[in-house]
Chimera marker file (.cmm) of the C-alpha trace (Angstrom):
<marker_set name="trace">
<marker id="1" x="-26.048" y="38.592" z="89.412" r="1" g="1" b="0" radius="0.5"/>
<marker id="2" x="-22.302" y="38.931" z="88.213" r="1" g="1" b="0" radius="0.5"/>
<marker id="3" x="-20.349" y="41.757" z="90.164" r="1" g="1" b="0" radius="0.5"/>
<marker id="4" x="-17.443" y="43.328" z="88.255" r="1" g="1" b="0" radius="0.5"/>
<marker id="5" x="-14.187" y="43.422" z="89.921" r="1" g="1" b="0" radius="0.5"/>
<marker id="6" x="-12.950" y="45.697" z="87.405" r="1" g="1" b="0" radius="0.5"/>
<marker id="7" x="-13.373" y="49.466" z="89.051" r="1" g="1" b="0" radius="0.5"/>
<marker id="8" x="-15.621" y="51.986" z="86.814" r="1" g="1" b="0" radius="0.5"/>
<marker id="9" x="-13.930" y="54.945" z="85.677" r="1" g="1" b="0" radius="0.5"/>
<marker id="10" x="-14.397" y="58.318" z="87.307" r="1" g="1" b="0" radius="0.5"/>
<marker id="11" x="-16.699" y="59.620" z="84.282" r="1" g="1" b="0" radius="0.5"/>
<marker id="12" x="-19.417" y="57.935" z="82.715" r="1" g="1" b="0" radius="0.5"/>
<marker id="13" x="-18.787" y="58.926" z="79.231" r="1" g="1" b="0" radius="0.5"/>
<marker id="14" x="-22.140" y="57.114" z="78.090" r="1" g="1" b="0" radius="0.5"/>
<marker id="15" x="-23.707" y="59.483" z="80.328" r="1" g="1" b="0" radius="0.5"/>
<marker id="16" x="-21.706" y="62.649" z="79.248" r="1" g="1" b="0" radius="0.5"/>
<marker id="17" x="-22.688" y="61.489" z="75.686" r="1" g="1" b="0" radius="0.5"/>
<marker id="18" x="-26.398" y="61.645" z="76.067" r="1" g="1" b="0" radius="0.5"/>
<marker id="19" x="-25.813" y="65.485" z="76.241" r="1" g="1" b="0" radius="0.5"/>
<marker id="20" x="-22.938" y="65.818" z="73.535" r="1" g="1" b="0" radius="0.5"/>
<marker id="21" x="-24.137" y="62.872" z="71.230" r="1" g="1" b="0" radius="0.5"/>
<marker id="22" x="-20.466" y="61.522" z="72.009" r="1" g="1" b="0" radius="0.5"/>
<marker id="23" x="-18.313" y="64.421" z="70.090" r="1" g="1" b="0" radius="0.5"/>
<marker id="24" x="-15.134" y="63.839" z="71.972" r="1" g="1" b="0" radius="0.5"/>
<marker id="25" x="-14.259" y="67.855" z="71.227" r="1" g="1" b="0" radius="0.5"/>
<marker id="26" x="-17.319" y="68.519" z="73.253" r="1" g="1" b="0" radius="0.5"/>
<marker id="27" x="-17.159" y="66.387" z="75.784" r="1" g="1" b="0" radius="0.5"/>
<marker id="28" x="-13.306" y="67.256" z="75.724" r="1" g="1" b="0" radius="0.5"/>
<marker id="29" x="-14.437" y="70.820" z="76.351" r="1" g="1" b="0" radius="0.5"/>
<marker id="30" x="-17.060" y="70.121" z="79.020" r="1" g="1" b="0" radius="0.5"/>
<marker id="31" x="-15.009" y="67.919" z="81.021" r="1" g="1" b="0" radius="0.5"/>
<marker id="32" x="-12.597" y="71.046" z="81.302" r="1" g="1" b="0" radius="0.5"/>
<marker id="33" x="-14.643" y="73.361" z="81.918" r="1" g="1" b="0" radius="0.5"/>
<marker id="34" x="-15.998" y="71.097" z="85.088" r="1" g="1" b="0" radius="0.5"/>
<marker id="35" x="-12.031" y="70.764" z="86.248" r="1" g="1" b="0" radius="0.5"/>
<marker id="36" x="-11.968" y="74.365" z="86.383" r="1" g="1" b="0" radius="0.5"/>
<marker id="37" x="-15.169" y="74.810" z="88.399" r="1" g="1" b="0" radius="0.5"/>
<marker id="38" x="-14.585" y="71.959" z="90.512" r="1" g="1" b="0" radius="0.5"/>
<marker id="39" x="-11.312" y="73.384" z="91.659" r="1" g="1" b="0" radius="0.5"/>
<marker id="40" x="-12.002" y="77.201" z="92.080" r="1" g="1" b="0" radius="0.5"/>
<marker id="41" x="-15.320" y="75.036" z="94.095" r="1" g="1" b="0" radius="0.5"/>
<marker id="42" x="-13.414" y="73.149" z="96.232" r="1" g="1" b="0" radius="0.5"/>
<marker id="43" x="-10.637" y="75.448" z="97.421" r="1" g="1" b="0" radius="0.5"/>
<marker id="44" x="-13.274" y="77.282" z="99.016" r="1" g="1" b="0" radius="0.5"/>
<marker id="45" x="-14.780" y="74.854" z="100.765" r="1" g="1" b="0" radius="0.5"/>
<marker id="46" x="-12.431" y="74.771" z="103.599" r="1" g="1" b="0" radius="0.5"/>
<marker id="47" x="-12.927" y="78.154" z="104.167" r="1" g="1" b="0" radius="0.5"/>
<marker id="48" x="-16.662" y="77.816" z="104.236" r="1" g="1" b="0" radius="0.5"/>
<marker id="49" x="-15.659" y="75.344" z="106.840" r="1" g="1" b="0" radius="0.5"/>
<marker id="50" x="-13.665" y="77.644" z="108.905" r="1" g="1" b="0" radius="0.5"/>
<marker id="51" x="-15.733" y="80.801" z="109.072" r="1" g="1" b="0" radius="0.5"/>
<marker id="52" x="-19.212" y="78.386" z="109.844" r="1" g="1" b="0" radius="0.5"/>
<marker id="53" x="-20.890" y="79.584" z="106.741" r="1" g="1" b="0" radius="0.5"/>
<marker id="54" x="-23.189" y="76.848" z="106.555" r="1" g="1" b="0" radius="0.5"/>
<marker id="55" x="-25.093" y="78.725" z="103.536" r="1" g="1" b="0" radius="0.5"/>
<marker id="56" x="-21.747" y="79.307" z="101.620" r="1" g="1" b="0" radius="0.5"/>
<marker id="57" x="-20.859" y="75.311" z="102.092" r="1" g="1" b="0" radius="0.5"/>
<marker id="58" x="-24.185" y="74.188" z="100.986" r="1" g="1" b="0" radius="0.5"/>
<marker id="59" x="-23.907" y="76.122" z="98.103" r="1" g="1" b="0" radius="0.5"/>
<marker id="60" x="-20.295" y="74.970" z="97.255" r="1" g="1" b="0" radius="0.5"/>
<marker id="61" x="-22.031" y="71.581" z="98.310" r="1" g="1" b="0" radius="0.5"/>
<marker id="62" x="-24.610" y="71.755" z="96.132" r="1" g="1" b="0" radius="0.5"/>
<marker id="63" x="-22.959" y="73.131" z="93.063" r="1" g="1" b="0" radius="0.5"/>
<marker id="64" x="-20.166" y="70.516" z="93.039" r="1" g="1" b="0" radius="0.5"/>
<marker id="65" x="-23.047" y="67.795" z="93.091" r="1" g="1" b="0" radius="0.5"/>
<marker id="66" x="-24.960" y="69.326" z="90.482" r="1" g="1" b="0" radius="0.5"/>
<marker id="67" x="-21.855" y="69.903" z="88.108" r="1" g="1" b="0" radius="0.5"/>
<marker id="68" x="-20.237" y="66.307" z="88.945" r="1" g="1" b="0" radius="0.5"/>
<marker id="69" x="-23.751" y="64.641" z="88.034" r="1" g="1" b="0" radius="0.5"/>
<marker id="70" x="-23.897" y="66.668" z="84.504" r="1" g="1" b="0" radius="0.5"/>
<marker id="71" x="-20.882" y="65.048" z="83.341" r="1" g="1" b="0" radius="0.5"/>
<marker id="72" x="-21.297" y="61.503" z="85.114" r="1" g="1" b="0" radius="0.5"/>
<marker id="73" x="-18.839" y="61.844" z="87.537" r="1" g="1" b="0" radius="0.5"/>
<marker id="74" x="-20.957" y="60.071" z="89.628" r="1" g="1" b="0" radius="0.5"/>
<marker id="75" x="-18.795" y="58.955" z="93.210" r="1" g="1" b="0" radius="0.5"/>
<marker id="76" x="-17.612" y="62.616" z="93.158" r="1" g="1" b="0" radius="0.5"/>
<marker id="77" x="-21.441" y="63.857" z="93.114" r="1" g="1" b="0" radius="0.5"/>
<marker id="78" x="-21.894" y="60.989" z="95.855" r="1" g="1" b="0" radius="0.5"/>
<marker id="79" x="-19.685" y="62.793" z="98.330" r="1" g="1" b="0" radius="0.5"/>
<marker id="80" x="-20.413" y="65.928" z="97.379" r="1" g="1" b="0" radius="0.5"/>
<marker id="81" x="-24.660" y="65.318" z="98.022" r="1" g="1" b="0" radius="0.5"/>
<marker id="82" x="-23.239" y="64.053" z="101.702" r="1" g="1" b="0" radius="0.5"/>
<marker id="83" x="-21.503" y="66.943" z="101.934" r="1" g="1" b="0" radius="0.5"/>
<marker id="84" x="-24.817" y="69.240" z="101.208" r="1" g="1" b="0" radius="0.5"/>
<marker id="85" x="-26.952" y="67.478" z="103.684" r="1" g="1" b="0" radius="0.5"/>
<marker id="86" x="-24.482" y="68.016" z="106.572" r="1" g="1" b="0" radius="0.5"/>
<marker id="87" x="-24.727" y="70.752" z="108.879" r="1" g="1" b="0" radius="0.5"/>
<marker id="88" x="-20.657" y="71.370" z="108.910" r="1" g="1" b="0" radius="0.5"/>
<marker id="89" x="-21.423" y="73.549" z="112.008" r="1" g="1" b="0" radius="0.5"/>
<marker id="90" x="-22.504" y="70.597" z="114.098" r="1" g="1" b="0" radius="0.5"/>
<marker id="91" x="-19.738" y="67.914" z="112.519" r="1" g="1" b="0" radius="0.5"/>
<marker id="92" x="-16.621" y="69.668" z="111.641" r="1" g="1" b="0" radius="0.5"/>
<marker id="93" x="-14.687" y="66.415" z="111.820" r="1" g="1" b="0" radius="0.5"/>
<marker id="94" x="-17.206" y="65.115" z="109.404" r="1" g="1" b="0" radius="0.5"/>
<marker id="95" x="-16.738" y="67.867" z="106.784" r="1" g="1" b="0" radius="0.5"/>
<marker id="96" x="-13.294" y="67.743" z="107.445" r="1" g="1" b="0" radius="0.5"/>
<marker id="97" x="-13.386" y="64.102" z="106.114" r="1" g="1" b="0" radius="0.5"/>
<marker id="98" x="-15.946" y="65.034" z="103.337" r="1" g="1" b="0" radius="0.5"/>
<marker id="99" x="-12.971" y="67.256" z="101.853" r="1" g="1" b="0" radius="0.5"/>
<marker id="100" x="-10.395" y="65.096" z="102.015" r="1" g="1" b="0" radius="0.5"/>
<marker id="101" x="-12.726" y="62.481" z="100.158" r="1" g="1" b="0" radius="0.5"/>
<marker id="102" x="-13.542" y="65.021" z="97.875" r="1" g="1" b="0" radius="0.5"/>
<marker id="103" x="-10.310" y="65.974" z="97.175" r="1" g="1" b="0" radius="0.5"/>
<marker id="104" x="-9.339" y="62.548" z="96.193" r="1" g="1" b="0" radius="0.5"/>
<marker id="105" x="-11.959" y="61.909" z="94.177" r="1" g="1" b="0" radius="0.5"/>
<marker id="106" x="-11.464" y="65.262" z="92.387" r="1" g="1" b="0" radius="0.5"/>
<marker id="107" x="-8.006" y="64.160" z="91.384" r="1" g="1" b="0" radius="0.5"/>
<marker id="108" x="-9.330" y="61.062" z="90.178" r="1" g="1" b="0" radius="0.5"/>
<marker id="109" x="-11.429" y="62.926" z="87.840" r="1" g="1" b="0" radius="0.5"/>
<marker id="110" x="-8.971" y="65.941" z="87.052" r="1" g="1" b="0" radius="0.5"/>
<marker id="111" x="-6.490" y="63.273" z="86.182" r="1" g="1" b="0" radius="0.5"/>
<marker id="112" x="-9.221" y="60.983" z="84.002" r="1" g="1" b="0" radius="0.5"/>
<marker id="113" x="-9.874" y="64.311" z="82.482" r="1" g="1" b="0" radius="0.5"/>
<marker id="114" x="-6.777" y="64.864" z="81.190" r="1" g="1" b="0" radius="0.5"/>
<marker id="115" x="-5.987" y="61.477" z="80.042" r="1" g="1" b="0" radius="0.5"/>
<marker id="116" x="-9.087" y="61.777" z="78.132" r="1" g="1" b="0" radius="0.5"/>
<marker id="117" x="-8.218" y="64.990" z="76.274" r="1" g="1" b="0" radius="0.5"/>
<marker id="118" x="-4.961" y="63.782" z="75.178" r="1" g="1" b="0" radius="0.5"/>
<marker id="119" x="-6.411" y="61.068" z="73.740" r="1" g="1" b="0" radius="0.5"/>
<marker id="120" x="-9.354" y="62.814" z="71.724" r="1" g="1" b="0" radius="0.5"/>
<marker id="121" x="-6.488" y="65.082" z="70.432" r="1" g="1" b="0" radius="0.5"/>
<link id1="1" id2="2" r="1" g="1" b="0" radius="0.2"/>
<link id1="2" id2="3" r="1" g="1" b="0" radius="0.2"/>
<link id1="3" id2="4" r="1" g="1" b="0" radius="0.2"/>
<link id1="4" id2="5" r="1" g="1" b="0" radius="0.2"/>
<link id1="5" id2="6" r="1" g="1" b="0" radius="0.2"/>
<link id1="6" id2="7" r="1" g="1" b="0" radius="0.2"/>
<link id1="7" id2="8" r="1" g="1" b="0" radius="0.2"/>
<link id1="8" id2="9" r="1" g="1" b="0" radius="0.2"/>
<link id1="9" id2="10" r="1" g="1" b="0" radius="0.2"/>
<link id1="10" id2="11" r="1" g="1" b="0" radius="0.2"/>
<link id1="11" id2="12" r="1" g="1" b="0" radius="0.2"/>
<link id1="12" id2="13" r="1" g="1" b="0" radius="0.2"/>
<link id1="13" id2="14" r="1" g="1" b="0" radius="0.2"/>
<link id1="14" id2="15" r="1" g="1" b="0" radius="0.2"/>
<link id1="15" id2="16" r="1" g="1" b="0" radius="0.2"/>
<link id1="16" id2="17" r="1" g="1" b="0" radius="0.2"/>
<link id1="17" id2="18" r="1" g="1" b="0" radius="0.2"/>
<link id1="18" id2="19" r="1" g="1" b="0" radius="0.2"/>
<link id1="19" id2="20" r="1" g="1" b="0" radius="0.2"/>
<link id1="20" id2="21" r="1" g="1" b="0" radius="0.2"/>
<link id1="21" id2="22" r="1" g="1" b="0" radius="0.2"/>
<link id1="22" id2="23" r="1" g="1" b="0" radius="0.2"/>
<link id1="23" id2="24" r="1" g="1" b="0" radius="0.2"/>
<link id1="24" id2="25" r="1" g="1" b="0" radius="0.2"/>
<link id1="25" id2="26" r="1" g="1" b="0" radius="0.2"/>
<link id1="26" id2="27" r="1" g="1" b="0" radius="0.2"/>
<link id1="27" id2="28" r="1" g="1" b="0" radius="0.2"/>
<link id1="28" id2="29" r="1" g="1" b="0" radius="0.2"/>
<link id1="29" id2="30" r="1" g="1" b="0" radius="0.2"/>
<link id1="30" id2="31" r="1" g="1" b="0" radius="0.2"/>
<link id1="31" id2="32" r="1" g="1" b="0" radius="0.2"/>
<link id1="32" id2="33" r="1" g="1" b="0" radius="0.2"/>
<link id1="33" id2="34" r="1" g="1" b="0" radius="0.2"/>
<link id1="34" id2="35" r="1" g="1" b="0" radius="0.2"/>
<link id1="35" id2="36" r="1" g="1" b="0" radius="0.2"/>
<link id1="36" id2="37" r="1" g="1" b="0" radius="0.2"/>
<link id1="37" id2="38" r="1" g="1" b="0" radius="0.2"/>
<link id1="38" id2="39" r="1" g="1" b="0" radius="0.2"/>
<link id1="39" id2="40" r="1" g="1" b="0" radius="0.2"/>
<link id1="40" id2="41" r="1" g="1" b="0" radius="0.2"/>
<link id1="41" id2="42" r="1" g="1" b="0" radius="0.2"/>
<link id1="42" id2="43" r="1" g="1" b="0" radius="0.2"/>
<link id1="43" id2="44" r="1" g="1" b="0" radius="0.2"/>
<link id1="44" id2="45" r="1" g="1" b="0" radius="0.2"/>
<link id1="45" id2="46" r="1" g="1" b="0" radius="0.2"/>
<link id1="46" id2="47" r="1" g="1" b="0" radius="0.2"/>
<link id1="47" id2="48" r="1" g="1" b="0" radius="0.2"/>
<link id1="48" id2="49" r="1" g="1" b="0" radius="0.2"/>
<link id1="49" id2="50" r="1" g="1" b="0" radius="0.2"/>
<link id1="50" id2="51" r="1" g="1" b="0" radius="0.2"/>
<link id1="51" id2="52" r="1" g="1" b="0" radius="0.2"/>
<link id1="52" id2="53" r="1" g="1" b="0" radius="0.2"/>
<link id1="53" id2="54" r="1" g="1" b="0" radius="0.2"/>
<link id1="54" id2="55" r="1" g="1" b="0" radius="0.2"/>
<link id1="55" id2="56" r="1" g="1" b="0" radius="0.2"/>
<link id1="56" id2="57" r="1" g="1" b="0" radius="0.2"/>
<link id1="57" id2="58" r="1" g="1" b="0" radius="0.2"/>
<link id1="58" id2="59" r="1" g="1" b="0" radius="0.2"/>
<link id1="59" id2="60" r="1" g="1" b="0" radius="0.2"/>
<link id1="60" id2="61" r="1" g="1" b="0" radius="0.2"/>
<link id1="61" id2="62" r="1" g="1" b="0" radius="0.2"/>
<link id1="62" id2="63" r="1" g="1" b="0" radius="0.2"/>
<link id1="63" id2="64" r="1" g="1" b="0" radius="0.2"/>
<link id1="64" id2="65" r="1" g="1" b="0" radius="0.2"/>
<link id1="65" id2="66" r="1" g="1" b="0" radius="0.2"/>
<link id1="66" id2="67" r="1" g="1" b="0" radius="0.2"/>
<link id1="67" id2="68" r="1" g="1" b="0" radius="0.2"/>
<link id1="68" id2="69" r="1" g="1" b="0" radius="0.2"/>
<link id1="69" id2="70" r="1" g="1" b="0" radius="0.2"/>
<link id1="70" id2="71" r="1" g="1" b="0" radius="0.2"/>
<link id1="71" id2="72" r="1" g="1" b="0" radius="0.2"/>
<link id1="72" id2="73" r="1" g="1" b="0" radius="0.2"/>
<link id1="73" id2="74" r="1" g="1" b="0" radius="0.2"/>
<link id1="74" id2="75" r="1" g="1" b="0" radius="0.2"/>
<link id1="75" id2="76" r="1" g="1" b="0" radius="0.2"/>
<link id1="76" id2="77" r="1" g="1" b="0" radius="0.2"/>
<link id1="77" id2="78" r="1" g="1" b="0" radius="0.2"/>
<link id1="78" id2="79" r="1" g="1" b="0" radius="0.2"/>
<link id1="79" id2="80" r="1" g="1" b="0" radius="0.2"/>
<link id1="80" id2="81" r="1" g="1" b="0" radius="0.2"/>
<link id1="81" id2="82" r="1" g="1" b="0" radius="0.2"/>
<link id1="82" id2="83" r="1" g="1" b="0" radius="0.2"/>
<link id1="83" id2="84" r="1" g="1" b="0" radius="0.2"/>
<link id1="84" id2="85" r="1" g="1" b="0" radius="0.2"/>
<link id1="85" id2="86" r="1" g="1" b="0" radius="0.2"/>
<link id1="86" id2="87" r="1" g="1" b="0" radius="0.2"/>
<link id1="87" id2="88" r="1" g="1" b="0" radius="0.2"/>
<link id1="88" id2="89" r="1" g="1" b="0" radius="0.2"/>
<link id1="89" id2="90" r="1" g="1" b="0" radius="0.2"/>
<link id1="90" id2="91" r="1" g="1" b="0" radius="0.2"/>
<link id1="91" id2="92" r="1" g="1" b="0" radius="0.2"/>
<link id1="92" id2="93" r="1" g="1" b="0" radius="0.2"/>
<link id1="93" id2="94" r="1" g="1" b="0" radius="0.2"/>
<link id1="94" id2="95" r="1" g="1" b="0" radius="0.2"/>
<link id1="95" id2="96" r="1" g="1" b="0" radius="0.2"/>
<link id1="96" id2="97" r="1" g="1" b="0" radius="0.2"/>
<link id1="97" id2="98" r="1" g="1" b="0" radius="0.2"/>
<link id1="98" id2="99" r="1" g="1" b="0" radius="0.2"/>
<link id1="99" id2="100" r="1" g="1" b="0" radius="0.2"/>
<link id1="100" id2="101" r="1" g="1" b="0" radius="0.2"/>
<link id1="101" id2="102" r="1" g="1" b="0" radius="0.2"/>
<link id1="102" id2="103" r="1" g="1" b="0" radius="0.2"/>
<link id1="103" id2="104" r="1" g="1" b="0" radius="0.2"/>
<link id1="104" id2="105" r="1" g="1" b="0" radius="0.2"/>
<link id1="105" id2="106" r="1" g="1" b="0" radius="0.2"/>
<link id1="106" id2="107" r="1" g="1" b="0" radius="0.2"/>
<link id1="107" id2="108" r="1" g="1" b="0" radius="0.2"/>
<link id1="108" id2="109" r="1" g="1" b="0" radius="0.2"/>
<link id1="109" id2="110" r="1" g="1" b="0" radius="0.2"/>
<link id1="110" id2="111" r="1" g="1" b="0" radius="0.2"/>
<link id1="111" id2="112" r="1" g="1" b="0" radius="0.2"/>
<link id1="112" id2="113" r="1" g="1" b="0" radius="0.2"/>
<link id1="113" id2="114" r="1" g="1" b="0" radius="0.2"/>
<link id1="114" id2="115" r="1" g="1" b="0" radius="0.2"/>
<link id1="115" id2="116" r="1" g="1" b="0" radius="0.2"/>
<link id1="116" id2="117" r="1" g="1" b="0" radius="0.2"/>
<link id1="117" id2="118" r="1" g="1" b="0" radius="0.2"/>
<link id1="118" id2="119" r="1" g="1" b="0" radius="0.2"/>
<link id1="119" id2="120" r="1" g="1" b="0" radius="0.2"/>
<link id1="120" id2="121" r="1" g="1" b="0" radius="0.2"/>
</marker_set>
C-alpha cells in the first residue's frame, strides 16, 4: 500500500458533492455558511470552558463535529468528536489544547474556504 506524502486538503469536496451534486455556487454557499457557524461555535467554547458548563461544551462539541462532517471537513470533526467525549471539568489542560487545535484547524478550513469561493466566482 502506497502512502501519499502529499497532505489532503481541509475539505473533501467529493464528499461535499454527494450532497450538492458538485454545483460550486452551492457548495460555495454551504461552505460559508459552516465558516460562520464554526466561528460564532468556537468563540464560545472557551467560555464554556471557563464557567464548567460541561453541557454547554458538549453541545458546542457536538455541533462543530456534526457541521464539520456535513461538509467533509473531516480533521476538524476529528478534534472536535475528542473534544465532545471529554469531560472539560476533569481536564482543563486538555480542552485547553483541544481549542487551540481547533482553532488551527478552523483557519485551515476558513482560509480553504475562501480560496475556494474566489475561485468558483
Amino acid at each position: 500500500m502506497a502512502i501519499s506524502l502529499i497532505p489532503q486538503p481541509p475539505v473533501d469536496l467529493q464528499h461535499l458533492a454527494r450532497y450538492t451534486g458538485g454545483d460550486p455556487v452551492l457548495d460555495s454557499e454551504i461552505l460559508r455558511l459552516f465558516v460562520k457557524q464554526s466561528a460564532e461555535l468556537m468563540a464560545e467554547l472557551p467560555a464554556a470552558l471557563a464557567t464548567g458548563d460541561r453541557e454547554r461544551w458538549h453541545h458546542i462539541a457536538h455541533s462543530l463535529k456534526g457541521a464539520a462532517r456535513g461538509i467533509g471537513a473531516f480533521e476538524f470533526a476529528d478534534i472536535a468528536a475528542e473534544a465532545d467525549a471529554l469531560n472539560p471539568v476533569g481536564a482543563p489542560g486538555i480542552a485547553s489544547e483541544l481549542i487551540s487545535k481547533l482553532q488551527m484547524r478552523m483557519a485551515a478550513v476558513h482560509d480553504f474556504v475562501q480560496d475556494f469561493a474566489v475561485a468558483a466566482t
